[in-house]
C-alpha positions as CSV (number, residue, x, y, z in Angstrom):
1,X,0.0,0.0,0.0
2,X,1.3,3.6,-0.7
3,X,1.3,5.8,1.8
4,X,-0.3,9.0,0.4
5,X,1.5,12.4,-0.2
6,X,1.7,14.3,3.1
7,X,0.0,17.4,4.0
8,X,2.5,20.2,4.1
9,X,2.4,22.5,6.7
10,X,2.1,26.4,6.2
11,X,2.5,29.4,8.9
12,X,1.5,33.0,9.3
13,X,1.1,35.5,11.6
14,X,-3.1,36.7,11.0
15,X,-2.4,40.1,13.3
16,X,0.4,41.1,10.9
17,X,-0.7,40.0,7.4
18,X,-2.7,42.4,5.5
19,X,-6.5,42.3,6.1
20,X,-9.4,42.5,3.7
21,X,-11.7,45.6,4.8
22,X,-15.7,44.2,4.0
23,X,-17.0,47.2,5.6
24,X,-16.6,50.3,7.7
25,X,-14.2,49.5,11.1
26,X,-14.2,45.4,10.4
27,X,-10.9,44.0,9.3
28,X,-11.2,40.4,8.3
29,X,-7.6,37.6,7.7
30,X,-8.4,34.3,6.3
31,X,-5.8,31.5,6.5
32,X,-6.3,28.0,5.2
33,X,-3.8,25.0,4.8
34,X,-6.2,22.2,3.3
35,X,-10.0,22.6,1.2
36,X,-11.5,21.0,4.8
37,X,-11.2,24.4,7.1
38,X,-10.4,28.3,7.0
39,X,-9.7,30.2,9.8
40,X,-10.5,33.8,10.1
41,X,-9.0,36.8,12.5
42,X,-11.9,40.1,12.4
43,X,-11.3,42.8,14.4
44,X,-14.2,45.4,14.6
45,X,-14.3,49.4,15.6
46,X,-17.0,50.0,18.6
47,X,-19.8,50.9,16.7
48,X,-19.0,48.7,13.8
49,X,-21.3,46.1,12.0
50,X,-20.3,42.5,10.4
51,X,-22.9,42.9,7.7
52,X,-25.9,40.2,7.6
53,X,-25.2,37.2,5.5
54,X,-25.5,33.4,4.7
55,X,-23.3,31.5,3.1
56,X,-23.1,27.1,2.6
57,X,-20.1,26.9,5.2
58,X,-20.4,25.5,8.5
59,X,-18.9,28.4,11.3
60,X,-18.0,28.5,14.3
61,X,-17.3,32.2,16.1
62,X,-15.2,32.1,19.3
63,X,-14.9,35.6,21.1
64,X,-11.2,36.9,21.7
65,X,-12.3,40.2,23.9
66,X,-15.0,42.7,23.7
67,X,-18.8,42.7,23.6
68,X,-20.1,41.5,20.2
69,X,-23.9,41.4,19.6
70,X,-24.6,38.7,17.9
71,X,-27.8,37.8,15.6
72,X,-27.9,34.0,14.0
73,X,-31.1,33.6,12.6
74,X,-33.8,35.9,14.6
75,X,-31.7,35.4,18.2
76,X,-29.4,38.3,19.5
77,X,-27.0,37.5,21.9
78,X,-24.5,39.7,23.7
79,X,-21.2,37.8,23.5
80,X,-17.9,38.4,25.7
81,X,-14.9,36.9,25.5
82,X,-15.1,33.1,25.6
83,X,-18.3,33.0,24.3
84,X,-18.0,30.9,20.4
85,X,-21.1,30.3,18.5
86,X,-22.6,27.4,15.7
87,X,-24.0,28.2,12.9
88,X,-25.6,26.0,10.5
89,X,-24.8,26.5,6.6
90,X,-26.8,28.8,4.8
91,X,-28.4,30.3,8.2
92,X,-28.1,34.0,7.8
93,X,-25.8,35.9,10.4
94,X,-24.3,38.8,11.3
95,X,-22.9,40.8,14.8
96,X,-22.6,44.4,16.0
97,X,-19.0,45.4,17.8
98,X,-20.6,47.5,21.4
99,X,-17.1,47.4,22.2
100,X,-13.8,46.5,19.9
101,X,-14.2,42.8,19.4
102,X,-11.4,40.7,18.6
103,X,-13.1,37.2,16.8
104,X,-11.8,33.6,15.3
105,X,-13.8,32.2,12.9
106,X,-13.6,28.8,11.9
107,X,-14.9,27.2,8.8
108,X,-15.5,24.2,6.7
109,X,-15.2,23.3,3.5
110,X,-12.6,25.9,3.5
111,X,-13.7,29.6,2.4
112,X,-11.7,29.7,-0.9
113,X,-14.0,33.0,-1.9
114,X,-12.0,34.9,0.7
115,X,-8.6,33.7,0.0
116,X,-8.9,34.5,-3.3
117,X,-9.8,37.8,-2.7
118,X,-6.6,38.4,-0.1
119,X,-4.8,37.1,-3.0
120,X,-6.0,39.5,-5.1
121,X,-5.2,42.2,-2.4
122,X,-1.7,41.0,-2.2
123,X,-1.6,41.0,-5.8
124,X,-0.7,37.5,-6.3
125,X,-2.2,34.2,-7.7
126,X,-3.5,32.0,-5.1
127,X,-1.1,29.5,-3.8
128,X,-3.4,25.9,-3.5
129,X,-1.7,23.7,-0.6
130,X,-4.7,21.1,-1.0
């Protein structure tokens, strides 16, 4: 039997690396290493909004600091840090920062929309590791 080809590994710093700006005070850093997962640093300004949206990924949304409202479907919950949230694909989404909120966002199948678009930022063609 062959063994198959390892995974590599990859490595980057999300605080450093150049963010993609989706709207006013929210800076968003995807990283992914495989098509099974992305992760994703946002920071948000107090005051700022993670617009609504849906999208066929499974996410999970772990709080780093600061109070994050929080709507998933038609429930609004004031987050803190520690608090990390499900949501279901295609179930639409989106949070308000009361504070500045530092988030991790975790997804599957990776989000290869947004790391084509920091690509693009960075002005350079994607670089598939899976």
């Amino acid at each position: 039997m062959t063994d198959p080809k390892p995974q590599q590994t990859k490595h980057e710093n999300l605080f450093d690396a150049q963010h993609l700006e989706p709207a006013p005070g929210m800076r968003v850093r995807p990283f992914s290493g495989s098509e099974a997962s992305t992760v994703l640093s946002v920071t948000l300004e107090a005051g700022a909004t993670a617009p609504g949206h849906q999208h066929p990924h499974e996410q999970y949304t772990l709080v780093i600091s600061g109070h994050y409202h929080y709507t998933v479907g038609e429930t609004t919950s004031l987050l803190k840090k520690g608090d990390i949230v499900y949501i279901p694909p295609n179930v639409w989404h989106q949070g308000v920062a009361e504070t500045p909120v530092e988030v991790v966002e975790f997804f599957t199948p990776s989000r290869v929309d947004l790391l084509e678009k920091i690509a693009a930022l960075e002005d350079q063609t994607p670089v598939r590791t899976f």
